[in-house]
N, CA, C and O of each residue as an XYZ file, in Angstrom:
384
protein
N       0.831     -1.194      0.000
C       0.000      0.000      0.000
C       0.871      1.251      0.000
O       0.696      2.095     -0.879
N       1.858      1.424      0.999
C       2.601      2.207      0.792
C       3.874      2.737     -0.265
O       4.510      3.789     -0.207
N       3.981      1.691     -1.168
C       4.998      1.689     -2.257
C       3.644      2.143     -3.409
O       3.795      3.080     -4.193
N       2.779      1.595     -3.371
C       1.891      2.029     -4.521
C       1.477      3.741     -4.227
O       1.193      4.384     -5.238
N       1.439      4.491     -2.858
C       1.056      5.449     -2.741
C       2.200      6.313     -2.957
O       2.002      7.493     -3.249
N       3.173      5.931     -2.864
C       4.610      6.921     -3.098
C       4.820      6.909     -4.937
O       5.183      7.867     -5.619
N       4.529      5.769     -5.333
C       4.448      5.559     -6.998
C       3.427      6.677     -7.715
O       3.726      7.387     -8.675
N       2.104      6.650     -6.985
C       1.064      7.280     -7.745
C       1.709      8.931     -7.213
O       1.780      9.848     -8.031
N       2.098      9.091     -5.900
C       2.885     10.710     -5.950
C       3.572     11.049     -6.326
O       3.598     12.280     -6.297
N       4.687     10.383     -6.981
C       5.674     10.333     -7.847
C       5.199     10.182     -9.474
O       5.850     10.909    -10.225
N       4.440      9.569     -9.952
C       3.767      9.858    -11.072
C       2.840     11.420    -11.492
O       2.636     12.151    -12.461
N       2.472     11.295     -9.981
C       1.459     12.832    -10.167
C       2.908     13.876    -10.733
O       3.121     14.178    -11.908
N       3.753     14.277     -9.546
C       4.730     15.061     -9.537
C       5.399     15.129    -10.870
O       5.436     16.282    -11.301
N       6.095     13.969    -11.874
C       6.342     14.054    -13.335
C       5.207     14.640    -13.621
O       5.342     15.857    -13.746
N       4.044     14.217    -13.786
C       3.361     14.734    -15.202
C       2.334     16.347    -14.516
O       1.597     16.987    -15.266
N       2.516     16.668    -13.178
C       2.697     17.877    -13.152
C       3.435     19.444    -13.371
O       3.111     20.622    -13.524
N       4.754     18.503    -13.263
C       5.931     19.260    -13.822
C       6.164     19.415    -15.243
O       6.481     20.497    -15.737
N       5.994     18.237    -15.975
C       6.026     18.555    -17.364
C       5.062     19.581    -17.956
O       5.334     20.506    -18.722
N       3.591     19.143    -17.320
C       2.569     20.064    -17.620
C       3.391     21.897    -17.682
O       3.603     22.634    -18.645
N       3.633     22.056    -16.355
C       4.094     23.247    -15.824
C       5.145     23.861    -16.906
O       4.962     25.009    -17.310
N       6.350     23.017    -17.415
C       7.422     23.433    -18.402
C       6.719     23.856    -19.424
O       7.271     24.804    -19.983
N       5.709     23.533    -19.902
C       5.392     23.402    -21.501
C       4.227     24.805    -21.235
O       3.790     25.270    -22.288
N       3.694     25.514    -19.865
C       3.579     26.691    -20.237
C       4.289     27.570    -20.449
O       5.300     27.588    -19.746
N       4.144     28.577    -21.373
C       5.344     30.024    -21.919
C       4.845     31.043    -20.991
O       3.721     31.505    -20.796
N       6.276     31.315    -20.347
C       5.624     32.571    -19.630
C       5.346     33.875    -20.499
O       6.203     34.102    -21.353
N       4.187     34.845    -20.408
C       4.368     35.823    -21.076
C       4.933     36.946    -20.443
O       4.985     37.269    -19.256
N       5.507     37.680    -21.872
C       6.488     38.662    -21.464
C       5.842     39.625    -20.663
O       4.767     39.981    -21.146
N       6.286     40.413    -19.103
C       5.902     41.578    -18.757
C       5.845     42.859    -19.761
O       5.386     43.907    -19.305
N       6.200     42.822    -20.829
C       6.133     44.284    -21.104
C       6.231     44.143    -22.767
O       7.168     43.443    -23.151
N       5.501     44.639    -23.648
C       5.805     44.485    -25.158
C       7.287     44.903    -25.450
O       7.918     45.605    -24.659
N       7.818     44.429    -26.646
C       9.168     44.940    -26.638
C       8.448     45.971    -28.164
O       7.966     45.351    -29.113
N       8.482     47.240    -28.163
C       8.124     48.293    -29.181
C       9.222     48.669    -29.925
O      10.397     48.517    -29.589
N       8.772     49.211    -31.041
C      10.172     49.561    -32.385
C      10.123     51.265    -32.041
O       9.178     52.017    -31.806
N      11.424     51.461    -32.118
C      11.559     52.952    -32.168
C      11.235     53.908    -32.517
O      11.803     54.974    -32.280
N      10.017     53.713    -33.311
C       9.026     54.632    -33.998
C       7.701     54.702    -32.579
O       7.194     55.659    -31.993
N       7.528     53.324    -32.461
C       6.402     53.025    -31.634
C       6.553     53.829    -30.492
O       5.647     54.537    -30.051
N       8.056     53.705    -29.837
C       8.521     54.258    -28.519
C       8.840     55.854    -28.522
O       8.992     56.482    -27.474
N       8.939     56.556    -30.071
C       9.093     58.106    -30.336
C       7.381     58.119    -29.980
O       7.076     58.367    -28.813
N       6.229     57.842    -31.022
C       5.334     58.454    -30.533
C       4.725     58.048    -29.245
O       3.638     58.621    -29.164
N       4.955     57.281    -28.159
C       4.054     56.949    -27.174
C       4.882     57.955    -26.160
O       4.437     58.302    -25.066
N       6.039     58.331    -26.645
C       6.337     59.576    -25.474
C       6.277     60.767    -26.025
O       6.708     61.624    -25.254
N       5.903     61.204    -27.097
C       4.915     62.393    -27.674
C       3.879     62.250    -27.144
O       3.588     63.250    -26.489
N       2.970     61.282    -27.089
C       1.945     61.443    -26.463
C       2.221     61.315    -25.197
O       1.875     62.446    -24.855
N       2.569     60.827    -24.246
C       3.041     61.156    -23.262
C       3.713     62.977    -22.718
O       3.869     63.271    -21.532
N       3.874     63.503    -23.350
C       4.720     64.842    -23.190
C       3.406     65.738    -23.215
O       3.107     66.543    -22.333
N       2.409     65.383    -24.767
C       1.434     66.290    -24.901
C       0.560     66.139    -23.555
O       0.177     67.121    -22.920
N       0.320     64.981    -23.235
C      -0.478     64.709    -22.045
C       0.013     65.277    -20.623
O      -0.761     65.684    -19.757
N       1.173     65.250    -20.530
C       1.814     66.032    -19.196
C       1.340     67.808    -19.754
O       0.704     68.490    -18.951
N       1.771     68.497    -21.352
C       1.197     69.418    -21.154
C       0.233     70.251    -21.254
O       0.273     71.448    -21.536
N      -0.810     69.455    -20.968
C      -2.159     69.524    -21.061
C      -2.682     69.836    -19.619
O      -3.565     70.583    -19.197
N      -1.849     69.025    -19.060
C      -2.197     68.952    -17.441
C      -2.382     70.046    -16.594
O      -1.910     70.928    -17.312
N      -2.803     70.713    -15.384
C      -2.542     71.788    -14.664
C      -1.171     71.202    -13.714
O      -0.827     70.035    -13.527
N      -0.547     72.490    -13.201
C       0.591     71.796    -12.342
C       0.423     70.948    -11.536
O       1.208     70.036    -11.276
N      -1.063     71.242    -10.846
C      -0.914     70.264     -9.466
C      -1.547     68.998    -10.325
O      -1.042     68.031     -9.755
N      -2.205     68.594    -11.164
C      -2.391     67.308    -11.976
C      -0.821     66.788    -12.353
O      -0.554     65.604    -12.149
N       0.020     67.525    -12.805
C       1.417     67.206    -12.673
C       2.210     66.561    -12.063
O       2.894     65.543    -12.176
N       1.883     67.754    -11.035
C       2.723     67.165     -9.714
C       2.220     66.144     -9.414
O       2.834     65.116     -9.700
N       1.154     66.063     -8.851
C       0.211     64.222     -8.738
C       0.958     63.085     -9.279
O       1.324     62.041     -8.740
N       1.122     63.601    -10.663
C       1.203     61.832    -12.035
C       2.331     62.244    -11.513
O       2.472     61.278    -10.762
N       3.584     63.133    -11.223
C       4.844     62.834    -11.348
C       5.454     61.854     -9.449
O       6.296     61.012     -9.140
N       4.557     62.542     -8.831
C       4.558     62.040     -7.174
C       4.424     60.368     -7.480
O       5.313     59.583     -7.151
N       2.955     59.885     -8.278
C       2.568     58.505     -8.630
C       3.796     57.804     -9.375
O       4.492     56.982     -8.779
N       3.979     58.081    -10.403
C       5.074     57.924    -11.103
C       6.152     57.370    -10.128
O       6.272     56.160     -9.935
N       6.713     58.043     -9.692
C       8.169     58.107     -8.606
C       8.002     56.780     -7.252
O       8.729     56.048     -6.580
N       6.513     57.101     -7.444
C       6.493     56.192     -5.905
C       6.311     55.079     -6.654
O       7.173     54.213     -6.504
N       5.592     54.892     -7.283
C       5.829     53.421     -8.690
C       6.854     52.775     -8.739
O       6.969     51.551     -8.681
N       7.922     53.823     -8.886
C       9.503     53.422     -9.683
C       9.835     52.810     -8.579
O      10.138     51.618     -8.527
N       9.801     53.587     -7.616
C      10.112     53.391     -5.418
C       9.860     51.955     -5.595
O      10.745     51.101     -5.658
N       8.626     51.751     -5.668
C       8.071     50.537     -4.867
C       8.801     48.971     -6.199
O       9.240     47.839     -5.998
N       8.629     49.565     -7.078
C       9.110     48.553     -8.511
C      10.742     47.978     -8.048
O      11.198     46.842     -8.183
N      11.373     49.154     -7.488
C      12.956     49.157     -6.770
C      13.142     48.353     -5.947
O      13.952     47.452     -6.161
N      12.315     48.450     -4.533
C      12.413     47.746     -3.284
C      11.648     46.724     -3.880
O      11.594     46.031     -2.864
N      10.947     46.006     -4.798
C      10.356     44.795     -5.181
C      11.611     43.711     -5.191
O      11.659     42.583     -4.701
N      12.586     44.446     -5.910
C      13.705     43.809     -6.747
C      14.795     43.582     -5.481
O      14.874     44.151     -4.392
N      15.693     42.385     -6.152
C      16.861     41.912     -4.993
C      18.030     43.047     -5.116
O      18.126     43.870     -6.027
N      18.728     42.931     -4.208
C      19.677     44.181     -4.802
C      20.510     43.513     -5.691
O      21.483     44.198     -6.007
N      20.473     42.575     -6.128
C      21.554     42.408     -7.244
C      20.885     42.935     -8.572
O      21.565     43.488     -9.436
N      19.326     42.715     -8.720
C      18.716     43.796     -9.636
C      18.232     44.618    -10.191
O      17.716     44.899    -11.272
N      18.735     45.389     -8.279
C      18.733     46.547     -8.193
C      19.668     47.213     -8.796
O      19.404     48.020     -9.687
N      21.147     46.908     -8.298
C      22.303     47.148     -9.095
C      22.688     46.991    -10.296
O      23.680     47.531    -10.786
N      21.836     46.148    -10.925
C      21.996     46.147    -12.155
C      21.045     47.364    -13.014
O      21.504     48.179    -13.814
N      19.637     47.225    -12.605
C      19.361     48.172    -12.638
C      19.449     49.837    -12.846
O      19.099     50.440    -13.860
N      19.969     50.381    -11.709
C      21.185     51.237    -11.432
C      22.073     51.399    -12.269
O      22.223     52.577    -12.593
N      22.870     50.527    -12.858
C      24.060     50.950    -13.648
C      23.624     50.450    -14.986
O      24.518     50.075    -15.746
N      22.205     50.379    -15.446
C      22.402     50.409    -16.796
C      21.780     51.660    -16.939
O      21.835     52.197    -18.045
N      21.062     52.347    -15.798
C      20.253     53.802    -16.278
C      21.475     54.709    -16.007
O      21.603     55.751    -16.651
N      22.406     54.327    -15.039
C      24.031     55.573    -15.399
C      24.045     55.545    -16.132
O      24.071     56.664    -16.646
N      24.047     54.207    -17.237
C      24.955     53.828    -18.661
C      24.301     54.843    -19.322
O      25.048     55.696    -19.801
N      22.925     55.017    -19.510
C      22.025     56.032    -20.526
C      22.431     57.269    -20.277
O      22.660     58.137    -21.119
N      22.545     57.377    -18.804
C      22.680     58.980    -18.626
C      23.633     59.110    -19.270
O      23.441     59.677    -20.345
N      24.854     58.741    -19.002
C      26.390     58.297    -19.464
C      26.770     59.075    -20.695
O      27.553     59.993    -20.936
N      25.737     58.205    -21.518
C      25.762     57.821    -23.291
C      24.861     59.575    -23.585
O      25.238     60.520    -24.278
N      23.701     59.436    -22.797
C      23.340     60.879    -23.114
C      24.235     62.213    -22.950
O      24.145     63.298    -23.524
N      25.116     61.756    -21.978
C      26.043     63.302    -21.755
C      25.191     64.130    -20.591
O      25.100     65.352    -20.707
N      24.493     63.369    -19.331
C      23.891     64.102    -18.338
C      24.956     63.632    -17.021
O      24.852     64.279    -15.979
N      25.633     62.879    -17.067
C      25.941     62.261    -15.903
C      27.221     63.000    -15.537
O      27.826     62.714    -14.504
């Protein structure tokens, strides 16, 4: 009884796991073409200046605490990675 009950949990466990591999995770975030990513921050820009300041200030407060909380989500190793690929931009932009 007990060799047959460790068999049938051990059978479950394979063909649960296989199940599990053969879903695709989907991607968090579309990957967009550089046209796509020029106008969605045109529209983005027109929409900030449309806004009144304190509607501004609001989305930019939301925004920030977003980024905050998206940060402390992450381990610090990808945090740090993190971190030094947005130097890298600043870097490459000539702000840093």
């Amino acid at each position: 009884m007990n060799t047959k009950t460790i068999a049938a949990v051990a059978i479950a466990l394979f063909l649960s796991v296989g199940a599990y591999a053969q879903n695709p995770t989907p991607s968090s975030k579309p990957h967009l073409t550089p046209e796509q990513r020029a106008a969605r921050k045109a529209d983005r820009k027109a929409k900030l200046a449309q806004m009144s300041p304190e509607e501004r200030k609001a989305f930019k407060q939301t925004h920030r605490e977003q980024r905050q909380a998206r940060l402390n989500a992450m381990t610090p190793e990808q945090r740090d990675r993190v971190m030094r690929r947005k130097e890298a931009r600043r870097a490459a932009k000539g702000k840093a």
